[in-house]
C-alpha positions as CSV (number, residue, x, y, z in Angstrom):
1,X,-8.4,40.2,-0.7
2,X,-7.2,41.5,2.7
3,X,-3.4,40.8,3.7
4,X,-4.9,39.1,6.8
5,X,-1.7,37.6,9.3
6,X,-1.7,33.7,8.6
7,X,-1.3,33.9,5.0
8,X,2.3,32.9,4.9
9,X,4.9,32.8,8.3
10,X,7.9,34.6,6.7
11,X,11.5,34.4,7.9
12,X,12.7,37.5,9.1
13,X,9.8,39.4,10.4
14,X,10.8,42.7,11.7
15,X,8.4,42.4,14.2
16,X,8.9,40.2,17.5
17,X,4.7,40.5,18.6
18,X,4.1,39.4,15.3
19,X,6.4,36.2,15.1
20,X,5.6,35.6,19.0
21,X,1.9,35.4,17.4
22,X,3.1,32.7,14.2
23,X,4.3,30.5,17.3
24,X,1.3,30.8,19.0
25,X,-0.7,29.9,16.0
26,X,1.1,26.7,15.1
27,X,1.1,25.8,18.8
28,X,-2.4,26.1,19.1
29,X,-3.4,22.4,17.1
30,X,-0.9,20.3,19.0
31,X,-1.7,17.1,19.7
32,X,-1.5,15.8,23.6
33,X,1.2,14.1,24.8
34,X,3.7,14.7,22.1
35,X,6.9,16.9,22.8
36,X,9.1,18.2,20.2
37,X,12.2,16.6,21.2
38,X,11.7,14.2,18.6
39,X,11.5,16.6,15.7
40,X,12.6,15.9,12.5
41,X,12.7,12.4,12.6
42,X,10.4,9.8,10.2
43,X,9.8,6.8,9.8
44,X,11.3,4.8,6.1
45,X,8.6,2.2,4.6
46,X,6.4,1.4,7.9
47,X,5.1,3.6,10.2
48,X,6.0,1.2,12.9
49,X,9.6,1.3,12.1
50,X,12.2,2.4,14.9
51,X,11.9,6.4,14.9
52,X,15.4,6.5,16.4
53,X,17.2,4.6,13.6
54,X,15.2,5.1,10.9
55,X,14.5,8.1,8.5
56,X,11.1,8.3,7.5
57,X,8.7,8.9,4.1
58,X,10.4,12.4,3.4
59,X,13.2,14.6,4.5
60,X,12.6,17.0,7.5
61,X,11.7,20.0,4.8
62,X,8.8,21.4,4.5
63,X,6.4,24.4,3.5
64,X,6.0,26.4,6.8
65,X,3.2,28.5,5.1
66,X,0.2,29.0,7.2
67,X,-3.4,29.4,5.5
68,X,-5.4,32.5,5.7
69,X,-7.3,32.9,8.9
70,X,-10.8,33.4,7.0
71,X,-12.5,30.6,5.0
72,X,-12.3,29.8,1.7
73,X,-14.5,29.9,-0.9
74,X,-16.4,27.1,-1.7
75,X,-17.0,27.5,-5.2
76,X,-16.9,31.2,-7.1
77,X,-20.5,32.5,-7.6
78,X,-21.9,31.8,-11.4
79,X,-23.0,35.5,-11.3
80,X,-19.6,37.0,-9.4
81,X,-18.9,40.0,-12.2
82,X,-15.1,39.8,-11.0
83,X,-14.3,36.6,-11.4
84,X,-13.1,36.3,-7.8
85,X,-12.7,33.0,-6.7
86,X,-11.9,33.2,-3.1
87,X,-8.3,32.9,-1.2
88,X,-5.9,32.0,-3.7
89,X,-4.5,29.4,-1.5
90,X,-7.8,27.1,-1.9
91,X,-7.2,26.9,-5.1
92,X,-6.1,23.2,-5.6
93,X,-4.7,22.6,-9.6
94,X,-7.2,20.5,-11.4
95,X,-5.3,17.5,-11.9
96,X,-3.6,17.4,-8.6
97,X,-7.1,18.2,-6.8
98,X,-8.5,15.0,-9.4
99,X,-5.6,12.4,-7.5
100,X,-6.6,13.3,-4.3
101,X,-9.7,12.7,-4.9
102,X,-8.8,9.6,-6.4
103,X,-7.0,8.2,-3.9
104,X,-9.8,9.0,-1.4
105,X,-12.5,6.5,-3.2
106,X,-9.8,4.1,-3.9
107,X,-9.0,3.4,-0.4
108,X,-12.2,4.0,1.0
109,X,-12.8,0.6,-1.1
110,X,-9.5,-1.1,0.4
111,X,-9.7,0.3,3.3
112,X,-13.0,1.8,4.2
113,X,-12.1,1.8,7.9
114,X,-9.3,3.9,7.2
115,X,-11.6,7.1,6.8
116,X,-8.9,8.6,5.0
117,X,-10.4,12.4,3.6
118,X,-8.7,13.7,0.5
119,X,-8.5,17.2,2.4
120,X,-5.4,15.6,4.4
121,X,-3.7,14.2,1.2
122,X,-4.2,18.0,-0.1
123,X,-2.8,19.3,3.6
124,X,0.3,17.2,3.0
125,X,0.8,17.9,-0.8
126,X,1.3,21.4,-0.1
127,X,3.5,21.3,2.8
128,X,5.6,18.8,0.7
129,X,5.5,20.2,-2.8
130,X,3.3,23.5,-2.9
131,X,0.8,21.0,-5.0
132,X,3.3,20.0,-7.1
133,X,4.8,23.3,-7.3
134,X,0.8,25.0,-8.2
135,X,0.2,21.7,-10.5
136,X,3.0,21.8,-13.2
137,X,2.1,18.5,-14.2
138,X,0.9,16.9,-17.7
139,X,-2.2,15.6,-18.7
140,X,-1.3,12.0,-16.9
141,X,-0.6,13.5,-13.8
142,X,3.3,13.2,-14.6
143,X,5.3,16.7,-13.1
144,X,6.9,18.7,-15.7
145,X,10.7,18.7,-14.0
146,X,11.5,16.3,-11.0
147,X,11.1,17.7,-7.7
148,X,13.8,16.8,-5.2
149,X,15.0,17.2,-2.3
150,X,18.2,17.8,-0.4
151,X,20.7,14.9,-0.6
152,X,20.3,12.7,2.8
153,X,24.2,13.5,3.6
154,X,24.2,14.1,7.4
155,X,24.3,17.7,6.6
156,X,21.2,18.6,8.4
157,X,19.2,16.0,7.5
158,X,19.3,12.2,8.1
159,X,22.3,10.2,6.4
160,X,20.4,7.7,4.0
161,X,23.3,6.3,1.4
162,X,21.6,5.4,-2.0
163,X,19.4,2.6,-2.0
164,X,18.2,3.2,-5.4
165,X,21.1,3.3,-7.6
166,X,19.9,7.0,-8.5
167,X,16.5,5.2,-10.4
168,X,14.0,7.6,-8.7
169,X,16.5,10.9,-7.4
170,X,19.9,10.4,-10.1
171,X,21.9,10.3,-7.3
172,X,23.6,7.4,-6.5
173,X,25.8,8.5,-3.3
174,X,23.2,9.3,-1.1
175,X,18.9,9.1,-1.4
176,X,17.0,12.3,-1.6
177,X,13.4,12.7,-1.2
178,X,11.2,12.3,-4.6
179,X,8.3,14.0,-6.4
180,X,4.8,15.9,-5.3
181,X,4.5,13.7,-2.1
182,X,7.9,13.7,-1.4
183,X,9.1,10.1,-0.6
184,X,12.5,8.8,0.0
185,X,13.6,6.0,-2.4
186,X,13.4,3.0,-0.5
187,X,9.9,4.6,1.3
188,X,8.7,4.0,-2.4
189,X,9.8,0.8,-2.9
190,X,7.8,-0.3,-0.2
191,X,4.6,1.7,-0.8
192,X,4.7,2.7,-4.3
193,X,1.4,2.8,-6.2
194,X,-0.3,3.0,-9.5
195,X,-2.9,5.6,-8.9
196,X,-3.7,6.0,-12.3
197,X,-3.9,2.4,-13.6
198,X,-0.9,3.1,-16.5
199,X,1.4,0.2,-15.3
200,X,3.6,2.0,-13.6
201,X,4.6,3.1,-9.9
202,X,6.0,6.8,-11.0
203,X,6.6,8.8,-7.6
204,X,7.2,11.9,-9.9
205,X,3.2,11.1,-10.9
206,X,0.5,12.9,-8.5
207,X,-1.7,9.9,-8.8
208,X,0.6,7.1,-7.8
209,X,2.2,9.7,-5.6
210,X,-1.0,10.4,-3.6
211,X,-2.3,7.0,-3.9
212,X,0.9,5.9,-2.0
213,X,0.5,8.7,0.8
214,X,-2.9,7.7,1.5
215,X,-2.3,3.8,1.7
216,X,1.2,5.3,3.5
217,X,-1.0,7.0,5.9
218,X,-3.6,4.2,6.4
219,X,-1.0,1.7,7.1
220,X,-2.0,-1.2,10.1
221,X,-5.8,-0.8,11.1
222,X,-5.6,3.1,11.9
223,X,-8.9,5.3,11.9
224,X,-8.2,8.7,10.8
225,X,-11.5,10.0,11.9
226,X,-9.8,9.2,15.4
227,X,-7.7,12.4,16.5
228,X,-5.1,10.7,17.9
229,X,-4.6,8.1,15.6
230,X,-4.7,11.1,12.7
231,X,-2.1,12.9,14.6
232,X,-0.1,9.0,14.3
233,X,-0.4,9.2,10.8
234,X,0.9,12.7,9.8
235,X,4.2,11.8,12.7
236,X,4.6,8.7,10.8
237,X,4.9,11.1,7.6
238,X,7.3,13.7,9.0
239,X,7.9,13.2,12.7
240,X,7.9,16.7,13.9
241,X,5.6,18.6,16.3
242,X,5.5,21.6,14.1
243,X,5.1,19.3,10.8
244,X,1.6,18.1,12.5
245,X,0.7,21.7,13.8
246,X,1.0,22.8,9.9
247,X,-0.3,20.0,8.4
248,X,-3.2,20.1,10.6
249,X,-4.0,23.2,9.9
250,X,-4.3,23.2,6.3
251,X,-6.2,20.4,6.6
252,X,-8.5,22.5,8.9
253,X,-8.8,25.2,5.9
254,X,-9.0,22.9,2.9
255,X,-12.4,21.4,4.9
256,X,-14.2,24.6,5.0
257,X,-13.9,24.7,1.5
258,X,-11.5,24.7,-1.9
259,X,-11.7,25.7,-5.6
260,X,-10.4,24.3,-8.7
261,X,-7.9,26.0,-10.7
262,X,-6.1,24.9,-14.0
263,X,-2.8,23.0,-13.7
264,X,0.0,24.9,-13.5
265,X,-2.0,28.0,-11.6
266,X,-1.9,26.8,-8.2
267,X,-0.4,29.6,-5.5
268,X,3.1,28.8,-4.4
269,X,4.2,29.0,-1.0
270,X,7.3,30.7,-0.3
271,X,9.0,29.7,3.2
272,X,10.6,26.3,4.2
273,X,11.4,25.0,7.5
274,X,15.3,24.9,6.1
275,X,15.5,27.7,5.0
276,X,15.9,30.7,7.4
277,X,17.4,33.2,4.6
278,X,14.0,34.5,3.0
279,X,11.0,32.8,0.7
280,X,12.0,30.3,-2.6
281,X,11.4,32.3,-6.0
282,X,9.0,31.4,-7.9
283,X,9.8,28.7,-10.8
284,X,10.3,30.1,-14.4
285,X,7.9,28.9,-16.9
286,X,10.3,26.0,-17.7
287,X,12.8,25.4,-14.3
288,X,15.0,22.9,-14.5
289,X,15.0,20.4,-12.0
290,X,13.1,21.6,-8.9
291,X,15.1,20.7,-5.4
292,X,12.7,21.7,-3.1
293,X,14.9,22.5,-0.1
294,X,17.4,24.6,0.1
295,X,20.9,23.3,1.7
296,X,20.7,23.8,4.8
297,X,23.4,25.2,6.8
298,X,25.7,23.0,9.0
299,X,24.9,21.7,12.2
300,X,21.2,20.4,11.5
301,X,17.6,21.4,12.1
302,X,16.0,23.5,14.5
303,X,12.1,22.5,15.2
304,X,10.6,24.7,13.0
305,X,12.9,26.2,10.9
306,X,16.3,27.7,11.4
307,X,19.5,26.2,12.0
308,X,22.1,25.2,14.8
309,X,25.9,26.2,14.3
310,X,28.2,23.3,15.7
311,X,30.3,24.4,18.7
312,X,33.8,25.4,18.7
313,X,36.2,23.2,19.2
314,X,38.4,24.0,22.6
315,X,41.5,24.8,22.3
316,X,43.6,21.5,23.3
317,X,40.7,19.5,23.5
318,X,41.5,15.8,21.6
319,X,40.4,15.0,18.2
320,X,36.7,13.1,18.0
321,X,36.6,9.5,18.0
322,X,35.5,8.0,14.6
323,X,32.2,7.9,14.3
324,X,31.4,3.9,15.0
325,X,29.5,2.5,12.2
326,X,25.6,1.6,12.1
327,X,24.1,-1.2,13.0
328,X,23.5,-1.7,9.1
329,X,27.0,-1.0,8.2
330,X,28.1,-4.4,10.4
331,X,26.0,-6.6,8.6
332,X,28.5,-9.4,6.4
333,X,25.8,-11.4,5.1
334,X,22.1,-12.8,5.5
335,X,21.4,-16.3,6.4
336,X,18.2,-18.4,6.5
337,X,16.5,-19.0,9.9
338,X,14.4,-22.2,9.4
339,X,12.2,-21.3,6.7
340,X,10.0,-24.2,5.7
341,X,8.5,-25.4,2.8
342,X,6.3,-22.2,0.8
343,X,3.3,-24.7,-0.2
344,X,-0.3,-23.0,-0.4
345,X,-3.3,-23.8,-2.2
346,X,-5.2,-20.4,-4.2
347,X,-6.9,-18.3,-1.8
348,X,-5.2,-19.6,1.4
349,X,-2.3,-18.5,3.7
350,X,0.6,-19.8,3.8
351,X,1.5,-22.0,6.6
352,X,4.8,-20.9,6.5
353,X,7.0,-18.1,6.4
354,X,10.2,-16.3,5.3
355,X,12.8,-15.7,8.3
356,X,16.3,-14.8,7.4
357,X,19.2,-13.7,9.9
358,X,21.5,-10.8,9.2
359,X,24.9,-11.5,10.9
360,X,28.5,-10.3,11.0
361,X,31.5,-11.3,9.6
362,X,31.9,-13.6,12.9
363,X,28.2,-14.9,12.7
364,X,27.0,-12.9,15.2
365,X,23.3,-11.6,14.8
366,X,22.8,-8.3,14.3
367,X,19.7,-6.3,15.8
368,X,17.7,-3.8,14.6
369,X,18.4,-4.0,11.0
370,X,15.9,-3.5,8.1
371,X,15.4,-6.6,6.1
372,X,13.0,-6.0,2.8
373,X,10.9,-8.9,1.6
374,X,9.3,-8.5,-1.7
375,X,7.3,-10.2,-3.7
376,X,9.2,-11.0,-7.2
377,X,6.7,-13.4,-10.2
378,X,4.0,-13.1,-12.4
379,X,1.6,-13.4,-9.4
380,X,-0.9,-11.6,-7.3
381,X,-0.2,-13.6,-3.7
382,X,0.7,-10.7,-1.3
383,X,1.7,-10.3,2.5
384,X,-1.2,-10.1,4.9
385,X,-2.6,-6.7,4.4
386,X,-2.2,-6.9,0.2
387,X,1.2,-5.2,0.2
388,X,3.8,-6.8,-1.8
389,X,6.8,-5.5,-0.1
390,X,7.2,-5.5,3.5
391,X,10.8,-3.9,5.6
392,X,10.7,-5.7,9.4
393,X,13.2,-4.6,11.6
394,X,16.1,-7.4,12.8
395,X,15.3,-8.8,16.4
396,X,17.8,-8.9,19.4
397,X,19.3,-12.2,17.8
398,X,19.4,-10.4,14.2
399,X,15.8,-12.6,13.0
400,X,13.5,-10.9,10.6
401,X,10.4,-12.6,9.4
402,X,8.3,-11.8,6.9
403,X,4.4,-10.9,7.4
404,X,2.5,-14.2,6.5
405,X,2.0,-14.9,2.9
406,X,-1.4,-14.8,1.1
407,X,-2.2,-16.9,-2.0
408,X,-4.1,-15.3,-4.6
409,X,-6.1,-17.1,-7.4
410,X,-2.8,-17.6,-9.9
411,X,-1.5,-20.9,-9.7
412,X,2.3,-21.6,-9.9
413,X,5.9,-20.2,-8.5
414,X,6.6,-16.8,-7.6
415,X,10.1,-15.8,-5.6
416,X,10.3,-13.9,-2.2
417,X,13.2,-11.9,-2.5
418,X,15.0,-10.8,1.2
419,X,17.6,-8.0,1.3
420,X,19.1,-5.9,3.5
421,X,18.0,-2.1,3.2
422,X,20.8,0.2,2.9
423,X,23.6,-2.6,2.1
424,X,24.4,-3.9,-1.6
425,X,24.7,-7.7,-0.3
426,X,23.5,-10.6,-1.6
427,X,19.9,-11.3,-1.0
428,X,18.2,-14.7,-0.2
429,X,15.7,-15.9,-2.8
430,X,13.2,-18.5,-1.8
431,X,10.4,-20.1,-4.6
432,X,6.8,-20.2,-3.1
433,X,4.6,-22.2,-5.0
434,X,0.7,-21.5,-4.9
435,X,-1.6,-25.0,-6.0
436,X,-5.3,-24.8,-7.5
437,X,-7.5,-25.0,-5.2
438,X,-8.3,-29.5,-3.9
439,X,-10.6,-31.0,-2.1
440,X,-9.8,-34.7,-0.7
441,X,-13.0,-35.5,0.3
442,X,-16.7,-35.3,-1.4
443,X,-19.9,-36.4,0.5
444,X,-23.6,-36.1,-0.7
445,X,-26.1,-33.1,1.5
446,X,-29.1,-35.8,1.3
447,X,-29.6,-39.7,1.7
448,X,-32.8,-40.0,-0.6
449,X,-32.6,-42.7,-3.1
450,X,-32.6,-41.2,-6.6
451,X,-35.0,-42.7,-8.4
452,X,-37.0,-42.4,-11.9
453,X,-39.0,-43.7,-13.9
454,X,-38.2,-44.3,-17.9
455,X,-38.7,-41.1,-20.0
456,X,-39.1,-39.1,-16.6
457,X,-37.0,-37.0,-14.5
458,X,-35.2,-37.2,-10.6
459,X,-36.9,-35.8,-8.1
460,X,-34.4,-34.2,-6.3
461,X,-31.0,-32.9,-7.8
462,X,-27.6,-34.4,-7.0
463,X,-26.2,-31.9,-4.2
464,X,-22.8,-33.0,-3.1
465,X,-20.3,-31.0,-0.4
466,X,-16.5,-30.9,-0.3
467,X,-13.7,-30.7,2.6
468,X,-10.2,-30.4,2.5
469,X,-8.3,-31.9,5.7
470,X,-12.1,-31.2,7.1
471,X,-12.1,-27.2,6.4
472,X,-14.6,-26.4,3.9
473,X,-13.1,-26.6,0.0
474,X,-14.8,-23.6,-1.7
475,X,-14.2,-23.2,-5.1
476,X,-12.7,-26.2,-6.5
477,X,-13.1,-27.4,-10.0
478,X,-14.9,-30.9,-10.5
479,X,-16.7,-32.6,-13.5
480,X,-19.5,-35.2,-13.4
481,X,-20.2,-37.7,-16.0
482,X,-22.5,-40.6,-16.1
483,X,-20.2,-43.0,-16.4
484,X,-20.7,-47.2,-17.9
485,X,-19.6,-48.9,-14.5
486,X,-17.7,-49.1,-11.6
487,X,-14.4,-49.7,-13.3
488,X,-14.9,-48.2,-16.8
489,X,-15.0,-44.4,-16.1
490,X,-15.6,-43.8,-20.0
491,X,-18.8,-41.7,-20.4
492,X,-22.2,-44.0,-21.1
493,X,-24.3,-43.7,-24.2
494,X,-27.7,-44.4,-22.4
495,X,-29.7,-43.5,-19.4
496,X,-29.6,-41.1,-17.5
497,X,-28.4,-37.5,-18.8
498,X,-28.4,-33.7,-18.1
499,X,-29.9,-31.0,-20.9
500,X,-27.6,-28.6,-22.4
501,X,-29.0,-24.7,-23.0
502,X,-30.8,-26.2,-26.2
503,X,-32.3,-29.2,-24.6
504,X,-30.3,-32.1,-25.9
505,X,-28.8,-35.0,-23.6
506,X,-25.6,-34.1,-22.1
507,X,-23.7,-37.3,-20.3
508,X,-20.9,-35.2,-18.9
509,X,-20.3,-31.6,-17.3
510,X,-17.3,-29.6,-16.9
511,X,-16.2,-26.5,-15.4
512,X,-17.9,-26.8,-12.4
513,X,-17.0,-25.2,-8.9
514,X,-17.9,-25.6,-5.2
515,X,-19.4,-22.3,-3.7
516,X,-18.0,-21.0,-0.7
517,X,-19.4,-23.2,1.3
518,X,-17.3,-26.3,-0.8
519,X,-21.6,-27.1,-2.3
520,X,-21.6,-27.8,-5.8
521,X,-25.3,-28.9,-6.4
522,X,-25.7,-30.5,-10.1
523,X,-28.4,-29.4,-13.0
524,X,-31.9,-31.5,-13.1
525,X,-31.3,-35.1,-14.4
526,X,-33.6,-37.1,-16.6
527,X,-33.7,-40.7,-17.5
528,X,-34.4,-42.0,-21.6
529,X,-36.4,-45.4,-21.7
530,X,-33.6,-47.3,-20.9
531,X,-33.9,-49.3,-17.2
532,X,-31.5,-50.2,-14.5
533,X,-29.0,-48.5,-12.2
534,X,-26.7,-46.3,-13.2
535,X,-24.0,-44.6,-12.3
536,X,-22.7,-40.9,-11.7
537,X,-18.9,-39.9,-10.8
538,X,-18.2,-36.6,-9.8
539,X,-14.2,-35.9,-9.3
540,X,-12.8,-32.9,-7.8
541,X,-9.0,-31.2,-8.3
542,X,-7.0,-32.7,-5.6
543,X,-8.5,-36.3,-5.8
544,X,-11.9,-36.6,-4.6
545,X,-14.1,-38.6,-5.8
546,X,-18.3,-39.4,-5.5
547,X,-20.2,-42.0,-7.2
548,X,-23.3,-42.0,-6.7
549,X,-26.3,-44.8,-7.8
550,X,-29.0,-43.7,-10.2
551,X,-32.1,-46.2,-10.8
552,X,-34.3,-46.0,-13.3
553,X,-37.3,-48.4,-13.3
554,X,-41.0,-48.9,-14.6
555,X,-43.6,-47.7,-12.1
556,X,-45.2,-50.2,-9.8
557,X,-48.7,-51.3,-10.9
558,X,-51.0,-50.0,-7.2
C-alpha cells in the first residue's frame, strides 16, 4: 500500500512544502461564511446554546489524521490470494461499524427528516476516539478501559467544574470529556441514550454513545443532506473550522467505501490537535485508563493544533485584577416564575409550563444562565421533541422556561425537576399529573329510529361520536350495557343483546375505545321475542353519557 501524503498530518514535518500542502488540504472543504476566530469552542447539551459561554459536546481535542487520498476498498475480493483488504484506515471494528449503523435506522425512524448517514457518525468516532481506540470494546459494545479526556481546568481548554460528581469521568473537581464519542458530562445528561436496548445510558458504550451523537447531531428540525445545515451540525459538535475540515473529510472517504474488521483491530491514528510534541503510542494490549489528549501546554489552543505561550509580564506593570466570576457563579438560588397548574389528559400537551428564575443573593435576575429541566417518574411524557431533559439558557430578567410538556399514554404523577447547571443549589421540584384520556360529551352519527322486530336483528348499528370541550376525544374508554330503565342502570335480563365470539347474548360491553376520530361504533344488536322499548347507555371516562331508545315490535300486518 503506497505511503501516499494524506494518510496521517504529523507534527514536525521537516518539510515546509509539505505542511504548506496539509493546510491546503484541510482548507480545501470549508464551509462558506465561517471564520476560524471561533475555534475551539462547543456548544454543552443543545446546539442552540450560547457558543460564547458555553462549552460544548467534547473538549477542543481531536484526531488531526487525514485519510488517504485514494479510495477505499469496498469490500476485499472473495478470490484476492493476499488477503488485502484495502487502506487500513477503512477498516471500521465490527462492533463499533454495527452502532453506527444502528443508530442510522434508529433515527431514520425518529427522525427520518434528519437524513442522518452513519458515514458521519463514523467521521466523528474517529476524530474523537480513533473508533474507540481501533474497537477495544466487549461483546455489548462496552470499551475495555475508559477513554477520557483532559480535565476542563482552564488550562487550554474550557473551565467546566464537575457537574457529575465524577459518575461518568471520576473526577469530581472539574468535568472531562467521556468515552468513544467523547461527551462532556452534563452533554450526557441531556442527550444520553440507550443504543442498545440494555437499560442503561452508558457513554463509555458505542451504541448509546453513537445513538446519542446522532440524535445530538439531528437536534431541532436540521437536514443533514443540506450542506450547510451538515456543516451546523458538526460546529455544534466541536466548534472549530479545522474540526469541520477534518470531519468532513473522513466522512468524504468513509462514503466511497469501508470494510469490516474484528474489534480491537481497527488502525489507530496518531496526531492530536493538542498535541504538537509527536504521535500518541499505541495502547498495550491491556492500557490502563485511556486519556485521549495529552495536557496541553499553557496558554490554550491554537486552531489546529499547537499551542500559545502567555506573554511576559512587564516589568512594573500591576498585578491582574481577579478574575470576576461567571454569570453562573452569581446565582444564590432559583425561584418559581408563575408556573401553573401541570394538568394534562394522555396523549395531549400540557397547557402549561415550568418557568423558574435564577437570582442573586439580592434577588436580582440573573441572565444567561443554564437551567436543566428533567423529567424524573415512572412515566413516558417528554418535552416537545421526545427528549426528557432539556438545558434553556436564563433570559435578560434571569427566566428559563421549559419546552412544552407532552403527555404520554401512562396515567398518574411524574416530577419536573429544575436546576442550575454548573451550581450544587437546591433545585425546584414541581408534580405534573397526566389523566386518562375523557370525553364530556357523546352524540349519535345517525338519527334513524332503531327498530326490530322479535327474534330479528337492527338494521343499522349504534354509532356514537365523542368531544371533549368540542376537540375530538380519540381513544377514550367507554362501556355499553342494555340497561332496565331510565333510573335503574343495572344491566336487563331481556331484549335486546349483543353476541359474544361464540354466539351467546351479551347485555353489556367493556373495553371499548373511540378511534381517533373520538367514533366508537358498537357490534350488531339483536332483539329475543321479548317487545317494547328498551334502553341502551353507553358512558365514557370523564362523564359522558348516551342513552339511546331501542324498540322492538311485531311487524305490521300490510
Amino acid at each position: 500500500m503506497a505511503a501516499l501524503f494524506g494518510r496521517r498530518l504529523r507534527k514536525g514535518m521537516a518539510s515546509a512544502a509539505l505542511a504548506a500542502a496539509a493546510v491546503a488540504a484541510l482548507s480545501a472543504s470549508q464551509a462558506p461564511g465561517l471564520t476560524d476566530s471561533d475555534t475551539g469552542r462547543h456548544r454543552t447539551d443543545t446546539p442552540a446554546a450560547d457558543t460564547d459561554t458555553d462549552p460544548g459536546a467534547t473538549d477542543d481535542s481531536y484526531y488531526t489524521d487525514l485519510p488517504p487520498l485514494n479510495s477505499p476498498t469496498e469490500t476485499p475480493s472473495s478470490d484476492d490470494s493476499d488477503g488485502n483488504t484495502g487502506d487500513t484506515e477503512a477498516g471500521i471494528p465490527a462492533t463499533v461499524l454495527d452502532a453506527y449503523k444502528k443508530a442510522e435506522a434508529a433515527l431514520a425512524e425518529s427522525k427520518p427528516g434528519c437524513n442522518l448517514p452513519w458515514e458521519l457518525l463514523a467521521a466523528i468516532g474517529w476524530v474523537e476516539s480513533g473508533q474507540a481506540r481501533g474497537g477495544r470494546v466487549d461483546a455489548n459494545g462496552t470499551t475495555l478501559s475508559p477513554i477520557l479526556g483532559p480535565p476542563l481546568n482552564g488550562n487550554g481548554f474550557a473551565k467546566i467544574t464537575d457537574t457529575d460528581g465524577g459518575a461518568y469521568d471520576g473526577d469530581t473537581v472539574h468535568d472531562r470529556a467521556v468515552g468513544p464519542m467523547q461527551f462532556i458530562p452534563s452533554t450526557w445528561e441531556s442527550w444520553g441514550s440507550d443504543g442498545n436496548a440494555d437499560g442503561k445510558k452508558d457513554p463509555n458504550n458505542i451504541y448509546d454513545a453513537a445513538l446519542a451523537a446522532g440524535r445530538y447531531l439531528c437536534a431541532g428540525d436540521r437536514d443533514l443532506s443540506v450542506t450547510s445545515q451538515l456543516h451546523a451540525a458538526i460546529l455544534s459538535y466541536n466548534h472549530s473550522q479545522d474540526y469541520l475540515n477534518t470531519v468532513l473529510k473522513w466522512l468524504e472517504y468513509y462514503r466511497k467505501g469501508t470494510h469490516e474488521v474484528p474489534d480491537g483491530r481497527g488502525a489507530l491514528p496518531t496526531d492530536r490537535s493538542d498535541d504538537s510534541d509527536g504521535p500518541s503510542p499505541s495502547p498495550s494490549p491491556t492500557p490502563p485508563v485511556t486519556t485521549t489528549p495529552n495536557t496541553p501546554k499553557p496558554g490554550g489552543t491554537k486552531p489546529g493544533g499547537g499551542t500559545t505561550s502567555p506573554a511576559p509580564a512587564e516589568p512594573g506593570s500591576p498585578s491582574p485584577s481577579p478574575t470576576p466570576p461567571t454569570a453562573t457563579e452569581t446565582v444564590a438560588r432559583l425561584e418559581d416564575a408563575g408556573t401553573g397548574e401541570l394538568t394534562a389528559m394522555a396523549g395531549d400537551a400540557f397547557g402549561e409550563r415550568v418557568s423558574v428564575r435564577a437570582e442573586s443573593a439580592s434577588g436580582v435576575g440573573v441572565p444567561k444562565v443554564r437551567v436543566r429541566f428533567t423529567i424524573v417518574g415512572d412515566t413516558d411524557a417528554t418535552f416537545t421533541g421526545g427528549e426528557t431533559v432539556a438545558t434553556v439558557t436564563t433570559s435578560a430578567t434571569g427566566t428559563a422556561t421549559a419546552p412544552t410538556l407532552q403527555a404520554g399514554e401512562k396515567t398518574g404523577d411524574f416530577t419536573v425537576r429544575a436546576a442550575v447547571v454548573g451550581r450544587t443549589l437546591s433545585g425546584l421540584d414541581y408534580t405534573a399529573t397526566v389523566t386518562e384520556r375523557q370525553a364530556d360529551t357523546l352524540v349519535r352519527t345517525s338519527d334513524t329510529t332503531l327498530t326490530c322486530t322479535p327474534g330479528g336483528q337492527f338494521a343499522e348499528a349504534v354509532e356514537v361520536k365523542a368531544t371533549y370541550k368540542g376537540a375530538v376525544a380519540d381513544g377514550v374508554a367507554a362501556t355499553a350495557t342494555l340497561v332496565k330503565s331510565a333510573d335503574d342502570p343495572t344491566q336487563n335480563d331481556k331484549g335486546p343483546y349483543f353476541k359474544d365470539a361464540d354466539g351467546n347474548p351479551v347485555r353489556t360491553l367493556t373495553g371499548l375505545e373511540t378511534d381517533a376520530n373520538g367514533l366508537l361504533k358498537l357490534p350488531q344488536l339483536y332483539a329475543d321475542d321479548t317487545t317494547g322499548t328498551f334502553l341502551l347507555r353507553i358512558n365514557t371516562t370523564g362523564g359522558a353519557t348516551l342513552t339511546v331508545e331501542l324498540t322492538v315490535e311485531a311487524a305490521t300486518a300490510s
